[in-house]
N, C-alpha and C positions, 0 to 999 in steps of 0.2 A: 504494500500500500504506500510507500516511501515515492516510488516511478509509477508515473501515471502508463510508461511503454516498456515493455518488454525487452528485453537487452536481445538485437538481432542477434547480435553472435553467439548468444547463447544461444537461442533459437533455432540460428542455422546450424548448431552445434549437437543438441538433439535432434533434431531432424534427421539428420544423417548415422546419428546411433542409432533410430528407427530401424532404418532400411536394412539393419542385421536380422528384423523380421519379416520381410516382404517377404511372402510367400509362403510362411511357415506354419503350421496347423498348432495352434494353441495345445490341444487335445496331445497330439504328437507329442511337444514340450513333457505338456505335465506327464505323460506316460513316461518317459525318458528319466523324467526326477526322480518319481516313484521306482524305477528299476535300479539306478544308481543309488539312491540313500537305502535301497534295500541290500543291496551289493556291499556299500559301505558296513551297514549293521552288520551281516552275517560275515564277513573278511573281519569284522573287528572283534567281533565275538571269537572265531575261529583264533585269530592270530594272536590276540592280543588279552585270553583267558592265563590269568596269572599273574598281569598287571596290577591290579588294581583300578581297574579303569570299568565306571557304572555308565549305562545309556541313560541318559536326561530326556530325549526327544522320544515320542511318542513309537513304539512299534506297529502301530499301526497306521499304512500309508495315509487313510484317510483321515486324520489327524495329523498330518504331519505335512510343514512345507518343502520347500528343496533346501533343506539343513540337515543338521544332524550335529548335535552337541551329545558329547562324553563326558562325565565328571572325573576327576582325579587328584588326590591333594597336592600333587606338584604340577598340577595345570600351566600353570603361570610357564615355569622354566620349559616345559615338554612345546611348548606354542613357539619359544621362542628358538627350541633345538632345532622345529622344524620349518620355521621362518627360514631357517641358515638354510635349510639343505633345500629352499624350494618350495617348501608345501606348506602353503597359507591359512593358515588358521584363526581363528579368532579368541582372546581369554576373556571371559566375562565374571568375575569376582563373585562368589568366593573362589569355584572349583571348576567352572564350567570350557569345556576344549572345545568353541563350536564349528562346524565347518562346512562352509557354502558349497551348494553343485551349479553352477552355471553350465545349465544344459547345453545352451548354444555352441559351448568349443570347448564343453570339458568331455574327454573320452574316457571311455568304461576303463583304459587299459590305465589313463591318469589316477582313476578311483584306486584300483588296485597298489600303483607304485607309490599313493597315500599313505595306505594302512603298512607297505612294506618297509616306508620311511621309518614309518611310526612305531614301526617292531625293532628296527632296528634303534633306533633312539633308545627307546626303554634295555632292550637286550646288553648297550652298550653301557649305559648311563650315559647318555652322552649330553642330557638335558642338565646332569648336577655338576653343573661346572661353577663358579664364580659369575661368568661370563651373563648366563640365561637366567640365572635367579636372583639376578640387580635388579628389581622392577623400576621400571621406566615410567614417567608418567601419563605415555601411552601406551595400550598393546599395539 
């Protein structure tokens, strides 16, 4: 309410992150989510029984967006092991590991090499370093 106009360049700036959906079937999408975050759940359960690592996000798809948050009480540092190696995650306070599927250009084979980070992090320690458990005043 501050600009009576619209900032063009933003405009024309969405506009054209649009056109990554021209064409694309909604329905398509959300199946696609629904297959990955189920992909993610059962790779995480499998891989990653022993950890200490609890599902937050609903198991059933239809309660559930294109996310998928883990609980674990070294959250914070494990988020930021795997910031280093690539695999973006998000920490949401107290314990929460959450992490986005962007259907449009994530592949089923990226979900997998996820949770294989993610096994390796835990397997190594490689999250308890000095380094990862600084908290930052951002994640």
């Amino acid at each position: 309410m501050l600009v009576g106009t619209a900032s063009q360049l933003g405009l024309i700036a969405l506009e054209q992150a649009l056109t990554a959906f021209d064409g694309v079937d909604m329905q398509q999408l959300r199946r696609k989510s629904e297959l990955m975050t189920d992909l993610f759940i059962r790779l995480t359960d499998q891989e990653l029984a022993g950890y200490g690592f609890g599902l937050a996000s609903p198991r059933d798809v239809a309660q559930r967006g294109s996310q998928v948050s883990l609980t674990h009480p070294e959250g914070y540092a494990i988020v930021q092991a795997l910031i280093a190696r690539g695999v973006i995650g998000d920490f949401r306070a107290p314990d929460i590991l959450r992490f986005g599927f962007a259907v449009l250009y994530l592949s089923f084979a990226e979900v997998g090499r996820a949770v294989a980070v993610l096994k390796e992090v835990m397997a190594t320690e490689a999250w308890n370093t000095p380094e990862f458990r600084a908290r930052k005043a951002v994640t």
